[in-house]
C-alpha positions, 0 to 999 in steps of 0.5 A: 684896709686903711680903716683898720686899727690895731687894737691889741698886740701880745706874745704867746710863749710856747713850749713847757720850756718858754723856747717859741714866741708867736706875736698875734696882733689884733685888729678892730675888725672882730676876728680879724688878727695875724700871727708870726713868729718872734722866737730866740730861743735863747732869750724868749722871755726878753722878746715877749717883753719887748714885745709886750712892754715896747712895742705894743704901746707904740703899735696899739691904734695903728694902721696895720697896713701900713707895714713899711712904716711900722717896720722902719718906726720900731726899728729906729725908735729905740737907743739900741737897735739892730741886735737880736732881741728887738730884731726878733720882736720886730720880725714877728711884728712884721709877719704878723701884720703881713698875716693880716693883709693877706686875709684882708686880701684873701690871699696866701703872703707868699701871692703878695710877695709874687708867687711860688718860685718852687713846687718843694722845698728840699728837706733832710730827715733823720731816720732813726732805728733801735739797731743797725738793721732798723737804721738800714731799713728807715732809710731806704724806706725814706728813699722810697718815699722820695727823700734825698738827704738824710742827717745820718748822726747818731748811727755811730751808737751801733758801733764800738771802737773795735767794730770794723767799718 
């Protein structure tokens, strides 16, 4: 990977609301890119600035396998560092260059930093329901379908104050 060059860095905003920021850093090889996310949902627009405006010029022609180096440099090479903007910025940086090396590799990230250490991850889900009955049912459907933890928030609506619990 040492021949290869970043060639361009830019932000994608998502969402009608400008919430999620996905970095996508491309190399010289054609069609060769990674992508990662840089999201701070409250300061979106500042992060694709940051982005865009800092750390692209300093990124553009740099090596994108040499992610420790890059990491550290963007990181110390501003005034004011560490707060969650840059951080933000920085991270989607970082994982979009880890993107990168492992499709140069020809391997899944999770296999260059050693492996899988679970088979699942736990998971909460909100079953829902337009009553009662229905809440009732979308929840021991979930645990039929293997679901252990629920947010059960919102069933509170199918009760009122003098509804005995």
């Amino acid at each position: 990977m040492s021949n290869l060059k970043i060639r361009d860095v830019r932000v994608i905003v998502t969402q009608p609301t400008a919430n999620l920021n996905v970095v996508k850093i491309e190399t010289d090889e054609p069609e060769l890119y990674g992508l990662g996310c840089a999201t701070f949902t409250q300061r979106a627009l500042v992060v694709e600035t940051a982005v865009n405006d800092y750390l692209r010029p300093f990124l553009i022609g740099k090596d994108p396998a040499d992610i420790e180096d890059i990491w550290q440099s963007c990181n110390v090479s501003a005034y004011w560092r560490n707060g969650p903007i840059l951080n933000n910025a920085i991270s989607g940086v970082d994982q979009a260059l880890w993107d990168i090396k492992g499709k140069v590799a020809g391997m899944p990230v999770y296999d260059l930093f050693g492996g899988k250490s679970r088979e699942a991850a736990a998971v909460y889900i909100v079953p829902g329901g337009s009553d009662l009955k229905e809440y009732e049912e979308n929840v021991w459907a979930f645990i039929e379908d293997g679901f252990r933890y629920f947010k059960l928030g919102g069933a509170d609506r199918f009760f009122s104050d003098d509804t005995p619990l």
